[in-house]
PLY file of the C-alpha trace (Angstrom):
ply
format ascii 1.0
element vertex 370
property float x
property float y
property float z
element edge 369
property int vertex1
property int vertex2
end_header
0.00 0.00 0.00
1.17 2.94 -0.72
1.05 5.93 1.93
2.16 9.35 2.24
5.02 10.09 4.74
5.91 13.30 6.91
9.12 14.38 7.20
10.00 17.71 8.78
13.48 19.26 7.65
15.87 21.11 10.63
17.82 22.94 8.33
20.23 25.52 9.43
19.77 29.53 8.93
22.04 29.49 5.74
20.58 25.99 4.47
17.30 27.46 4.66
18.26 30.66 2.76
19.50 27.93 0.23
15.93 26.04 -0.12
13.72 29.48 -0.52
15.85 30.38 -3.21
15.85 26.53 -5.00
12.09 26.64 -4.37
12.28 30.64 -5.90
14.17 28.94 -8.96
12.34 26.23 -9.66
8.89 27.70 -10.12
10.55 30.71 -11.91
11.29 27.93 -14.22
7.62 26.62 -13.92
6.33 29.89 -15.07
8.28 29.78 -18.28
7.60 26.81 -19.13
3.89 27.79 -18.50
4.51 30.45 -21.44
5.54 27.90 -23.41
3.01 25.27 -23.16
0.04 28.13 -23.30
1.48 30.23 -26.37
2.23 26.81 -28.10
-0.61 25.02 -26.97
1.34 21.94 -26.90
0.36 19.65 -23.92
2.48 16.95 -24.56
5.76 16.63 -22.14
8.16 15.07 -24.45
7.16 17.74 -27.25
7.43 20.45 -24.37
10.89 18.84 -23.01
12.26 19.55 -26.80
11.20 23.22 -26.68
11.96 24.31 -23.25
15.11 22.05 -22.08
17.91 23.53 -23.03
17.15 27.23 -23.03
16.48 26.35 -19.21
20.09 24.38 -18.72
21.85 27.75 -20.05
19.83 30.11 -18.53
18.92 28.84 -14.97
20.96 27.01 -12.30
18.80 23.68 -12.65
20.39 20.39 -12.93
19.03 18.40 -16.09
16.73 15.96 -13.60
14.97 19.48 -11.84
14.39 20.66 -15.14
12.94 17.36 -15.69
10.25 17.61 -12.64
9.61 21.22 -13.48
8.16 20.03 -16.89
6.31 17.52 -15.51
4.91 19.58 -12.33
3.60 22.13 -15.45
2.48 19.72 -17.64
0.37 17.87 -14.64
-0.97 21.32 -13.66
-2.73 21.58 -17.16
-4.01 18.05 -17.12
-6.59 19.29 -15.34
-7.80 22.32 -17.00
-6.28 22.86 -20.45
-8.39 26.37 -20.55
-6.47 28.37 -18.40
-3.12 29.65 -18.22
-1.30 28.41 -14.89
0.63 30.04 -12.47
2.64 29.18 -9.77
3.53 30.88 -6.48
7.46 31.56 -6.21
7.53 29.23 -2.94
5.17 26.59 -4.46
5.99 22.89 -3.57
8.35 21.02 -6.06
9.10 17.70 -6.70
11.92 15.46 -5.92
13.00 12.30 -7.16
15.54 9.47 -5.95
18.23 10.93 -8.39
18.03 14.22 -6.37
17.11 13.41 -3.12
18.20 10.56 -0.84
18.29 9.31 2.84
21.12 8.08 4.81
20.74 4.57 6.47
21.12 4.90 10.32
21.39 8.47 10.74
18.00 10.75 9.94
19.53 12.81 7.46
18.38 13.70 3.76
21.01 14.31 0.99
18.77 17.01 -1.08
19.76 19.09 -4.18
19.80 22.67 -4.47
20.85 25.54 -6.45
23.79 25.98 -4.11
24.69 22.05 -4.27
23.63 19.01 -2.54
22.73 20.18 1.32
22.96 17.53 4.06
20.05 18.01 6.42
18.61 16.76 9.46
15.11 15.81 9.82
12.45 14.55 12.52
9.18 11.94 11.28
6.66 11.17 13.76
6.38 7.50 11.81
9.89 6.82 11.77
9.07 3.31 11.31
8.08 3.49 7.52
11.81 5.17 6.84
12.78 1.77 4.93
9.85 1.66 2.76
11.17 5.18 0.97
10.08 4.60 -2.88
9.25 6.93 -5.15
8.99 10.81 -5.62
8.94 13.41 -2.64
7.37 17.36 -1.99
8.99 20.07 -0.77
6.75 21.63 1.16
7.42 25.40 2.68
5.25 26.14 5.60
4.60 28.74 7.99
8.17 28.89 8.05
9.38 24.84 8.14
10.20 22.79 5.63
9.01 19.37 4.75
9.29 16.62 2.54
5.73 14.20 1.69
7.65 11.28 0.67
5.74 8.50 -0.92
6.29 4.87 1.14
5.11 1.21 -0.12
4.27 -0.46 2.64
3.75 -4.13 2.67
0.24 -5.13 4.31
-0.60 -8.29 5.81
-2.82 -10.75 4.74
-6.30 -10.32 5.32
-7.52 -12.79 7.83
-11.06 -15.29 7.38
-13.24 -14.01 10.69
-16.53 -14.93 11.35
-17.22 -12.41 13.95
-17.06 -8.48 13.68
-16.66 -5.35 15.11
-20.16 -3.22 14.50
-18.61 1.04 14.42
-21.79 3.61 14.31
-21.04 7.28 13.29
-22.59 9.96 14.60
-22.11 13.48 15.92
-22.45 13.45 19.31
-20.29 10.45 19.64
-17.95 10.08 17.21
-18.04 6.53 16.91
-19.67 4.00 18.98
-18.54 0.36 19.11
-20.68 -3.03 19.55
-19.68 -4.31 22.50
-20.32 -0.64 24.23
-17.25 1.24 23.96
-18.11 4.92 22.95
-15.94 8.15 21.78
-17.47 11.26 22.85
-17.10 14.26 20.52
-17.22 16.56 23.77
-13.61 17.61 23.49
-13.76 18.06 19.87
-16.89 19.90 20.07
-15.19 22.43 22.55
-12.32 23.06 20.67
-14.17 24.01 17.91
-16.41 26.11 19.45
-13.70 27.94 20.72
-11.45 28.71 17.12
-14.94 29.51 15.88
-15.67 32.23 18.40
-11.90 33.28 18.06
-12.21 33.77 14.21
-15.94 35.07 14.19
-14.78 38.01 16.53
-11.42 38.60 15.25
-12.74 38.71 11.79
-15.15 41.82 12.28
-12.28 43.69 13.18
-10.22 43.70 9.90
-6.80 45.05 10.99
-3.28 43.67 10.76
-2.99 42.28 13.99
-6.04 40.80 13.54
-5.09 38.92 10.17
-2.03 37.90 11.62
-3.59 35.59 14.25
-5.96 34.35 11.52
-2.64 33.46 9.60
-0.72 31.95 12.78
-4.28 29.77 13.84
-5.34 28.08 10.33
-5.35 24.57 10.56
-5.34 24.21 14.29
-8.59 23.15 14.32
-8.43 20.72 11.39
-5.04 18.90 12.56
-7.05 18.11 15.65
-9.93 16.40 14.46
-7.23 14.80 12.28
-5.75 13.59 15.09
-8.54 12.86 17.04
-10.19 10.55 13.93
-6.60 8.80 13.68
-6.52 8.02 17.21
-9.87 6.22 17.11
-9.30 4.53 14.00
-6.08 2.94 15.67
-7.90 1.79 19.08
-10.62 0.16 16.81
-7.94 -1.70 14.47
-5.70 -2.61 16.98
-9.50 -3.82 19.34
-10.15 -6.12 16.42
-6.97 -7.39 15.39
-6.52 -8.44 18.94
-9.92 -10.16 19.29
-9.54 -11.96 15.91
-12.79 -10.02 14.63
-13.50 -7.87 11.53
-14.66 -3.97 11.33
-17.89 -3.55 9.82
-18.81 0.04 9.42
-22.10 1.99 7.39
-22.07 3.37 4.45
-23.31 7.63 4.94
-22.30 8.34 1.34
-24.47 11.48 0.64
-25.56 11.59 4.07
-25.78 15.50 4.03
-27.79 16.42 1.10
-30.30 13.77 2.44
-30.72 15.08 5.82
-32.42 18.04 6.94
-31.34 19.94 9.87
-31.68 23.23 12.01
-30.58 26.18 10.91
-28.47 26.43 14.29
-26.96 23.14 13.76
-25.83 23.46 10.03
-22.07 24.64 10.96
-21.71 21.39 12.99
-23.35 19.03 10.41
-20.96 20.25 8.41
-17.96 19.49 10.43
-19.07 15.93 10.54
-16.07 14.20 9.58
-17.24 10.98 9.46
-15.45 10.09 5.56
-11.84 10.65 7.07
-12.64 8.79 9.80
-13.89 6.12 7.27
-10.81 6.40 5.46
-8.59 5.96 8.21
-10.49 3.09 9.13
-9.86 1.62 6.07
-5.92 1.97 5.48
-5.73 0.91 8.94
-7.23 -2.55 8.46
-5.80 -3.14 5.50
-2.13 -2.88 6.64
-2.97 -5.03 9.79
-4.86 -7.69 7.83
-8.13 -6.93 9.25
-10.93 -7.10 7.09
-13.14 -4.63 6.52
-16.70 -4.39 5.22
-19.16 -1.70 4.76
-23.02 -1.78 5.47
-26.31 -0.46 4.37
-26.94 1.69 7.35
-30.70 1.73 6.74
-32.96 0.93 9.87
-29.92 -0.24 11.56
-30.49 2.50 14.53
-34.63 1.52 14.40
-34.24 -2.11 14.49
-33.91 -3.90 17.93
-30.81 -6.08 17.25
-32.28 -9.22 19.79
-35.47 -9.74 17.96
-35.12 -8.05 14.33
-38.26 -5.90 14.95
-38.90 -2.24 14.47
-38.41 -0.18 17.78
-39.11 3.29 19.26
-35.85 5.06 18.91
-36.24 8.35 20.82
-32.58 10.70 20.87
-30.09 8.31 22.75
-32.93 6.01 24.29
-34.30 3.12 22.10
-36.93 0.68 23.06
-38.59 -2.71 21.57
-42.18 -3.38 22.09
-41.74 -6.58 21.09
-39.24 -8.39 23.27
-39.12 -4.95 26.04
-35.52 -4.59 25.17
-34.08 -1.34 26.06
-30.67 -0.05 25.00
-28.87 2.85 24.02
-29.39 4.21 20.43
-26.06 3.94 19.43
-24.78 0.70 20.51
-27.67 -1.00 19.26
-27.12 0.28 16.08
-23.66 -0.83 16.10
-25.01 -4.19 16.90
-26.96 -4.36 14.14
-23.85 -3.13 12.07
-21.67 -5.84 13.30
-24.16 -8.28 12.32
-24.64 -6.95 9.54
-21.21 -7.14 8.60
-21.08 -11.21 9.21
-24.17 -11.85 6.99
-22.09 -10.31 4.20
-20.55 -12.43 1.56
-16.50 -12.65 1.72
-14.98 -10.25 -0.50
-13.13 -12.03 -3.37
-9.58 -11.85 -4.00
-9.27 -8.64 -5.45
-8.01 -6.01 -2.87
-9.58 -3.61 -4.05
-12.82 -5.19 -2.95
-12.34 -4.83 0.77
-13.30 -0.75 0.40
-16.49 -1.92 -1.56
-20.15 -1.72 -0.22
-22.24 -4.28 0.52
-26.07 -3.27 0.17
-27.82 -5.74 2.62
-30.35 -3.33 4.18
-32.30 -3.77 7.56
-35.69 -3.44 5.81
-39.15 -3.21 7.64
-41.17 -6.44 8.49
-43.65 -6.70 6.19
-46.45 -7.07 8.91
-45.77 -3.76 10.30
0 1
1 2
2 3
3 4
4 5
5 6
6 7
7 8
8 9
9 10
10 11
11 12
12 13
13 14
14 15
15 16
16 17
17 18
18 19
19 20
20 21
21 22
22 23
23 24
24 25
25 26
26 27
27 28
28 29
29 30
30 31
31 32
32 33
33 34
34 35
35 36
36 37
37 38
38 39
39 40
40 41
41 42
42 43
43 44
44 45
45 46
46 47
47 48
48 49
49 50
50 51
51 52
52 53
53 54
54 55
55 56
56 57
57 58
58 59
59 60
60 61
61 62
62 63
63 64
64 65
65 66
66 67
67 68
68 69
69 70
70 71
71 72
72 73
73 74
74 75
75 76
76 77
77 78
78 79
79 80
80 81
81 82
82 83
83 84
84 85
85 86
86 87
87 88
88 89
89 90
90 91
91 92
92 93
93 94
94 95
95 96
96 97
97 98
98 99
99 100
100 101
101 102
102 103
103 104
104 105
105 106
106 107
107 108
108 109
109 110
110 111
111 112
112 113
113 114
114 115
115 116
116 117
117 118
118 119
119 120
120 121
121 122
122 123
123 124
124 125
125 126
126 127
127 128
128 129
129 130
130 131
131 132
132 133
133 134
134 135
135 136
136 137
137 138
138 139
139 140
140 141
141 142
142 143
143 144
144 145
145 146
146 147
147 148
148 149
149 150
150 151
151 152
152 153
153 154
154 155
155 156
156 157
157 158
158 159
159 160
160 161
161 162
162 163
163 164
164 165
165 166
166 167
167 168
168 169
169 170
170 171
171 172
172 173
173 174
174 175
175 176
176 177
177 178
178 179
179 180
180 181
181 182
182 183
183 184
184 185
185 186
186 187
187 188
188 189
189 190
190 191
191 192
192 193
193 194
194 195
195 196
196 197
197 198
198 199
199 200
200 201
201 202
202 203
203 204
204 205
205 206
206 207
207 208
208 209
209 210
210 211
211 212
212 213
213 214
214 215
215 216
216 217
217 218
218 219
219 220
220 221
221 222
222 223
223 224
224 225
225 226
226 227
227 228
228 229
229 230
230 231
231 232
232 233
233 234
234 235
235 236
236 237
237 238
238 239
239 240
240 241
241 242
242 243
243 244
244 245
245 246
246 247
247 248
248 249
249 250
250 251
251 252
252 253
253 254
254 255
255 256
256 257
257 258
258 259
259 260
260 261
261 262
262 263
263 264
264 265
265 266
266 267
267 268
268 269
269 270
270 271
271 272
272 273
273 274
274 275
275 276
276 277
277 278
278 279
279 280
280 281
281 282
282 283
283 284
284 285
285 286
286 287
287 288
288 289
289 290
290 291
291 292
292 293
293 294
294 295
295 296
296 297
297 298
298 299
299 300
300 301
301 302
302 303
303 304
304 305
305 306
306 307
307 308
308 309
309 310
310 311
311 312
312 313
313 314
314 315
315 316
316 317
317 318
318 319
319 320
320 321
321 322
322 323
323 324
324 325
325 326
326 327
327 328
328 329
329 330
330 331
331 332
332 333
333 334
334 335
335 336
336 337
337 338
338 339
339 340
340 341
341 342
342 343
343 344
344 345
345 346
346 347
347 348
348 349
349 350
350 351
351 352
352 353
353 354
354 355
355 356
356 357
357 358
358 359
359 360
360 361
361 362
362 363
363 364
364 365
365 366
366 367
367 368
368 369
């Protein structure tokens, strides 16, 4: 599988000086090549490496193999929209390659190329443990001040294991996700913490002045890379829960869950929030590189049907209750019950890997004597 690695450069004051001005060159270069590609209308790299090569080897202080990437970051750039002329920033993110950039073995250092020469720099990663995967291209990233490379890792992923039993995970907004056998994460935390950058921005905003824009600047993201965080950290209890117990993950399928629900005006801002697809995602990658398998749900009467007798219930906020059997449970966990059971009625998925991210429809439907 292949995933996308961190890796956050210590450069020194002069180094750095060094990689703004490579990063300066490079989409200079970018630009030209722009001109090129948009007065030609030629769209075609090898046709564009012909025409802009080597004016750019005697005119710029690009090796042969940057000049290389700078074509291709261009040409990739119009792939998407061949109707517009494109840009790009002077400290845009460019692309590195193993001819250009490499890592030492036992030390965490990078041997990167730059206008000045190849620079020998330090660097930190949080996953330190995917280091000998390294294959493929890299990003230079320039942000808020740092530097870092997204290096592209293959990692090898166990094989996925038969089960007959599996874990049931319901979504939701008030907790995040809730588990079958009765484990819950709360989204109070979360909740607060956005709350709070949204009062922060909503009154800093009004005031429109430098200082003002400045904290704007120095708190984007803050809020994302939390929820990040918080959706990875759940995603790896919930892997690591199954792998442990020998079970599976099944989860439900809220594709389009927003345009078909209608809520309160005051509640829009956190409907949107709902993160519930990264947290799907991560879910997914997860249990693929463990061997877990994974299998998605129809998630229709799952939180209406009481999960001991199959009937239709009185669901009612957090509190649901069967007239049928007098079962009462909470909401949540009984529709992650009926998601786990769901997820063992489905059929295996087949060879293909690809098929373990694929949805199987098996909906909780209404008896027909109700």
């Amino acid at each position: 599988m292949k995933l996308t690695l961190q890796v956050k450069l210590l450069p020194t004051t002069e180094q750095a000086n060094t990689l703004l001005n490579t990063l300066k060159e490079c989409n200079k270069a970018c630009n030209q090549i722009s001109d090129v590609v948009w007065q030609n209308r030629i769209f075609n790299q090898l046709k564009v490496h012909h025409l802009v090569y080597h004016h750019l080897k005697k005119t710029t202080k690009l090796s042969a193999q940057v000049i290389v990437r700078c074509i291709s970051k261009v040409i990739d750039a119009y792939k998407i929209d061949k109707k517009k002329k494109r840009f790009f920033k002077p400290l845009g993110a460019i692309t590195y390659d193993p001819r250009i950039l490499s890592y030492k073995k036992g030390i965490q250092e990078v041997s990167i190329w730059s206008v000045d020469g190849r620079l020998k720099i330090l660097f930190v990663c949080h996953n330190s443990k995917y280091l000998p995967y390294i294959k493929g291209e890299a990003d230079l990233v320039y942000k808020k001040g740092k530097f870092y490379l997204f290096q592209t890792v293959e990692v090898p992923e166990e094989d996925v294991k038969d089960v007959e039993e599996f874990i049931g995970v319901d979504f939701g907004r008030n907790q995040i996700a809730t588990l079958s056998d009765g484990t819950q994460y709360g989204s109070e935390t979360l909740n607060k913490v956005r709350d709070k950058y949204f009062k922060v921005r909503r009154s800093v905003q009004s005031k429109c002045t430098r200082g003002s824009k400045k904290l704007l600047k120095r708190l984007k993201g803050r809020e994302q890379r939390f929820a990040t965080i918080t959706n990875h950290t759940i995603a790896k209890q919930v892997v690591q829960k199954a792998k442990s117990l020998n079970k599976g993950i099944a989860i439900e399928d809220l594709t389009h869950i927003r345009e078909k629900t209608v809520v309160r005006k005051a509640q829009r801002r956190k409907h949107h929030l709902w993160a519930f697809a990264q947290l799907r995602n991560f879910l997914s990658y997860k249990a693929k590189l463990a061997g877990v398998p994974l299998k998605v749900v129809d998630p229709h009467y799952t939180s209406k049907t009481c999960n001991a007798c199959k009937m239709i219930g009185n669901r009612n906020g957090k509190h649901f209750s069967c007239p049928h059997c007098s079962n009462v449970f909470d909401a949540d966990i009984n529709a992650a019950k009926n998601i786990a059971q769901l997820g063992a009625f489905c059929k295996p998925p087949r060879k293909d890997t690809s098929m373990l991210n694929s949805v199987s429809h098996i909906p909780l439907k209404a008896p027909s004597n109700l």
